[in-house]
LUMROZA-787521 format. One line per 2 residues: number of its first residue (from 1); their letters; for each residue x negated, y, z of C-alpha. Coordinates in Angstrom, 1 decimal. Each point is the difference from the previous one (the first is absolute). Layout:
// LUMROZA-787521
NUM	a	X,Y,Z | ...
// end
This chain:
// LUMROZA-787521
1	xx	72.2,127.2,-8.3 | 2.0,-0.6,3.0
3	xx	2.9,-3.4,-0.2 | 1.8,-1.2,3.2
5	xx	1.9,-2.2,0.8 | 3.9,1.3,0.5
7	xx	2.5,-1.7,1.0 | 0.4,-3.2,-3.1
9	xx	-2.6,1.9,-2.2 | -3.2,1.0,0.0
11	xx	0.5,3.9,-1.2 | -2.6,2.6,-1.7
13	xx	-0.3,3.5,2.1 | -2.4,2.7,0.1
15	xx	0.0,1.8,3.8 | -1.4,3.8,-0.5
17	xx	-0.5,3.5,2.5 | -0.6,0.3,2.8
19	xx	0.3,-2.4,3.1 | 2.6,1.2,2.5
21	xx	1.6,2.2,-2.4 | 4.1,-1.1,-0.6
23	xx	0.3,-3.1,-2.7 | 1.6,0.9,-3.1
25	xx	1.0,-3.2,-1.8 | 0.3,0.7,-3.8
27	xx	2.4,-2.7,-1.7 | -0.6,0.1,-3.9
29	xx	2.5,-0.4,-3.1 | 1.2,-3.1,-2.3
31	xx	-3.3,-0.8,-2.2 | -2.9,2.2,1.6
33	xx	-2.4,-1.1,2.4 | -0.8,2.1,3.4
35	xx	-2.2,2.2,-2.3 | 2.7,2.0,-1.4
37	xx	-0.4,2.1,3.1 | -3.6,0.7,-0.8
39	xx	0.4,3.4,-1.3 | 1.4,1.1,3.4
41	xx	-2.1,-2.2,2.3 | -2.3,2.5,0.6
43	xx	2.2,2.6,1.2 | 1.7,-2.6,2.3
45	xx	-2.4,-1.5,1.5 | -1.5,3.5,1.3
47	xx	2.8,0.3,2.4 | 0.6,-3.7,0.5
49	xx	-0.5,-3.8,0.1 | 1.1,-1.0,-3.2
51	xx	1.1,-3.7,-0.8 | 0.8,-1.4,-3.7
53	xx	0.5,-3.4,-0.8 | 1.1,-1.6,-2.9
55	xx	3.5,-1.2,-0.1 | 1.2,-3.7,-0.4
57	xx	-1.4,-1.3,-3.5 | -2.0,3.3,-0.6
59	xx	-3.3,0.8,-0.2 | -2.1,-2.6,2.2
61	xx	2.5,-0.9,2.3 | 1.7,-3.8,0.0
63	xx	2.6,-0.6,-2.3 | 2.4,-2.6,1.2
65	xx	2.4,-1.5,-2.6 | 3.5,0.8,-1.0
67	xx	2.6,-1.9,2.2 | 1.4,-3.1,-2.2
69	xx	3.5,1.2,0.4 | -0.9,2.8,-2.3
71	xx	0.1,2.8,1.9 | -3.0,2.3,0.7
73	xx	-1.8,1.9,3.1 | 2.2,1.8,2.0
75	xx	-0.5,3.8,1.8 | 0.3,-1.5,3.8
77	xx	-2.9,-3.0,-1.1 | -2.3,3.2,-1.4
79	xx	1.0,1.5,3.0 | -0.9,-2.7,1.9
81	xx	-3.5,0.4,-1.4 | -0.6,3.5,0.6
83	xx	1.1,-0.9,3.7 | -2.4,-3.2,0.0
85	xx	-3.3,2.0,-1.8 | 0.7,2.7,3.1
87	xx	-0.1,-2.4,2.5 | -3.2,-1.8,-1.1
89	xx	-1.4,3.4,0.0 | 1.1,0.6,3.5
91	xx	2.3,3.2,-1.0 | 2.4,0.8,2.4
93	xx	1.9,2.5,-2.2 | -0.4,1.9,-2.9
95	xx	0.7,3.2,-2.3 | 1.7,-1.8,-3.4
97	xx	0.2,1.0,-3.3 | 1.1,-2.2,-2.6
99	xx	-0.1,0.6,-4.0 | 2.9,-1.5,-2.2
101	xx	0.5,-3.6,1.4 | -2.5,0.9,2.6
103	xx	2.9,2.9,1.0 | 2.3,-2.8,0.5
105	xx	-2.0,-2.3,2.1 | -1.1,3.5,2.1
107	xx	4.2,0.3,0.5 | 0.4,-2.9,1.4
109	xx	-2.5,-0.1,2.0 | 1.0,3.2,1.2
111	xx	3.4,-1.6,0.6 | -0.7,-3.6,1.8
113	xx	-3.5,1.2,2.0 | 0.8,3.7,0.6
115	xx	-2.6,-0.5,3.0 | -2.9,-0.5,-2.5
117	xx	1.1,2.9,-2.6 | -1.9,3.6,0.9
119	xx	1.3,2.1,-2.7 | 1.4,-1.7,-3.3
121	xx	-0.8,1.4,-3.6 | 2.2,-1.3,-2.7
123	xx	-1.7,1.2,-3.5 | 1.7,-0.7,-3.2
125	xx	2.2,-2.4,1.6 | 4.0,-0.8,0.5
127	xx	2.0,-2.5,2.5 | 1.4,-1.2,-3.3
129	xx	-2.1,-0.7,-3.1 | 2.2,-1.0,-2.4
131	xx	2.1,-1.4,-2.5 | -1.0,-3.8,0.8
133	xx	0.7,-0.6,-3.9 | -3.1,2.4,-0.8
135	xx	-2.1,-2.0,2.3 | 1.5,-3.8,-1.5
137	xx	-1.0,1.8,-3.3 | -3.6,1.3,1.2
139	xx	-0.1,-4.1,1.9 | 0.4,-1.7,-3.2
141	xx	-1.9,2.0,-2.4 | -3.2,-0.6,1.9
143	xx	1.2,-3.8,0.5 | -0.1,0.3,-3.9
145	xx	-3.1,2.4,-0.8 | -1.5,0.6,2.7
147	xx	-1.0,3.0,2.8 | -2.4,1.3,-3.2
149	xx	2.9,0.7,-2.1 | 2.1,2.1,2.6
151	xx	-3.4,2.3,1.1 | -0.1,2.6,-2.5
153	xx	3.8,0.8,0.7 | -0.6,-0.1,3.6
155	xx	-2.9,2.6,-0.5 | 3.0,1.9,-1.7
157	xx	2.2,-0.4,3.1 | -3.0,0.7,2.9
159	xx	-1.3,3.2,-2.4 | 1.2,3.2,-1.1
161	xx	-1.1,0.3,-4.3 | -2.3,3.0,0.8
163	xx	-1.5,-2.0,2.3 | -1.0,-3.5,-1.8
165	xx	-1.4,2.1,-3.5 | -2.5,1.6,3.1
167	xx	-1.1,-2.8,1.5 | 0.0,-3.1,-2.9
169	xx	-2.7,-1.9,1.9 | 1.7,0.1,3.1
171	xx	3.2,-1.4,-1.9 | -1.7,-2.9,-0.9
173	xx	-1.2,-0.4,3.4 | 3.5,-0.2,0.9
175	xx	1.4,-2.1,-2.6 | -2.9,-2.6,1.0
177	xx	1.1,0.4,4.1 | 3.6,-0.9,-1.0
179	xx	-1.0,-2.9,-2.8 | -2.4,-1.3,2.4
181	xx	2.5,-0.8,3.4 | 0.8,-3.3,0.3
183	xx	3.2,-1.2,-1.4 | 1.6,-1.1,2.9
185	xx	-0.9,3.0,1.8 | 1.2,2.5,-2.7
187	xx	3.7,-2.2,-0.6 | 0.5,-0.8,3.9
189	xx	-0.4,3.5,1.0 | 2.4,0.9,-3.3
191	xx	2.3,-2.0,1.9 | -0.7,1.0,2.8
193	xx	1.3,4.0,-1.0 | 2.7,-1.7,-2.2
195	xx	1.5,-2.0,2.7 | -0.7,3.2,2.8
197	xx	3.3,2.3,1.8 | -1.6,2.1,2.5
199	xx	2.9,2.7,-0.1 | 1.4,-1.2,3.7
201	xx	-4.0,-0.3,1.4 | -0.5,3.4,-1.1
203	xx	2.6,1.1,2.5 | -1.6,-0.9,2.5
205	xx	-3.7,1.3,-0.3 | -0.9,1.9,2.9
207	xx	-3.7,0.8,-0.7 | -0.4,4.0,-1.6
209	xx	0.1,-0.8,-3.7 | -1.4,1.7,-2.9
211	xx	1.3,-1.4,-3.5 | -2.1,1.2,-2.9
213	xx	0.8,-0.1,-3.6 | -1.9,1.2,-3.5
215	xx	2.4,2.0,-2.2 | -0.5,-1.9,-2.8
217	xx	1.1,-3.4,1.6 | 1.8,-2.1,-2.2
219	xx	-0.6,-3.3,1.9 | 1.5,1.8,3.5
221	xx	1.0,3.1,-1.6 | 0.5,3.4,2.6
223	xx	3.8,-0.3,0.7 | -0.6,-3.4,1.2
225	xx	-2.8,1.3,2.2 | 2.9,2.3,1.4
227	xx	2.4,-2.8,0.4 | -2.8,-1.3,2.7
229	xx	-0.9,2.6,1.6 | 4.1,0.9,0.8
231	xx	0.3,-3.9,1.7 | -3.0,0.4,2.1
233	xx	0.8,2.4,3.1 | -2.3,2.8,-0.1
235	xx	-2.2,-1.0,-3.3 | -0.9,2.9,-2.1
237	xx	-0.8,-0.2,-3.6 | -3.4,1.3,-1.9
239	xx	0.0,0.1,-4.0 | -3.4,-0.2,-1.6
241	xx	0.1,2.1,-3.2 | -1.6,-1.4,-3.2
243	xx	0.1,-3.6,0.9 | 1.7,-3.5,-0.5
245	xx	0.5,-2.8,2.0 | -4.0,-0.4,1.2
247	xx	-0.9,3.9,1.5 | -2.8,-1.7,2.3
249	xx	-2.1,-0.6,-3.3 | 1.8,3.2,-2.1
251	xx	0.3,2.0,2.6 | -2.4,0.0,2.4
253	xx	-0.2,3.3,1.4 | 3.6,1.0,0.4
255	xx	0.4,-3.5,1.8 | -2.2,0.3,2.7
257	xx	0.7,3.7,0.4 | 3.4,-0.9,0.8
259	xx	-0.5,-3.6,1.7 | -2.8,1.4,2.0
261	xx	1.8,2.5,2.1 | 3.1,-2.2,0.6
263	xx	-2.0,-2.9,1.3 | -1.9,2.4,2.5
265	xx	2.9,1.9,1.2 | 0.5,0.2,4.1
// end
């Protein structure tokens, strides 16, 4: 169970494949730790050196309390600690791909330290997540009730029907992952997507880009998938059929099959 310290934090990351082989840095979504990519972790580390961590406030990584002015974490400051977590690991540069808020954070990266982007993989992602009144809604609801209360609509968000009556164990799984962040790592990175423009960063990605979307995304739905891939030169869009918002876990197979061949392209 590997922890480092990065940058102001001491951060939770798994390293996996093959030494030598190029570093693909997986950056996870709002209320899941690093394991959401473990259905596709096998496939990924054949071909190369995989690193997870767990975001700011997720998983086992440091949580570091709201600012007192009342706003929250910011995309640059997660940023920040993908940047930190690579340099404590000595990694000069690396393939990115980013899930959700972890899309975001791979943008700008891709956009303030194009020397340390590879490739870039946005999945189930957008430049603009919004409106901010859903997220001030989302905020004080779990102020009120709770990260509990919000998890079985967030299962209904990340999953397609068909797929939560297959897999009702893996559900609760889920539902625990979310309920279980810590709250000031689940409402600073809310405010962190609330408060985040990347539509002018995007512009100016130069690294090959692949944005991926399930079809049944209503979180980051497919024609804003398209709306990212048009402001990023050169991107080209991938739509996963039969899933939602979280294709690593419902999708497996058709995400690797797809990401795979991208990330090893000459």
């Amino acid at each position: 169970m590997p922890f480092i310290a990065a940058g102001e934090i001491t951060t939770h990351y798994a390293l996996e494949g093959p030494e030598g082989a190029p570093v693909l840095l997986l950056a996870n979504s709002l209320g899941t730790s690093f394991h959401v990519w473990d259905p596709v972790i096998a496939d990924l580390a054949a071909a190369f050196r995989v690193l997870r961590y767990d975001m700011r406030g997720h998983g086992l990584t440091d949580a570091t309390p709201l600012p007192a002015d009342g706003t929250g974490y910011s995309i640059p400051l997660l940023a920040a600690d993908a940047l930190a977590l690579l340099d404590a690991l000595g990694i000069e540069k690396a393939h990115v791909c980013g899930l959700s808020i972890g899309g975001m954070v791979a943008q700008h990266l891709a956009a303030t330290a194009p020397a340390r982007v590879g490739r870039l993989v946005l999945c189930d992602t957008s430049a603009l997540i919004g409106p901010a009144s859903v997220w001030d809604e989302r905020i004080a609801g779990i102020r009120r009730d709770g990260l509990a209360a919000i998890a079985p609509g967030v299962m209904g968000r990340w999953f397609t029907d068909a797929f939560r009556e297959k897999a009702p164990q893996l559900m609760r799984g889920y539902a625990n992952m979310v309920a279980r962040t810590t709250l000031d790592g689940y409402l600073g990175c809310a405010m962190a997507v609330r408060d985040a423009d990347l539509r002018a960063a995007a512009a100016t990605i130069t690294a090959p880009t692949l944005v991926i979307v399930g079809d049944q995304d209503p979180a980051t739905p497919p024609a804003s998938a398209e709306a990212l891939a048009s402001a990023i030169p050169g991107a080209r869009l991938e739509v996963i059929a039969d899933a939602s918002h979280i294709p690593c876990v419902e999708q497996p197979a058709a995400l690797t099959r797809v990401l795979v061949p991208f990330l090893t392209a000459a």
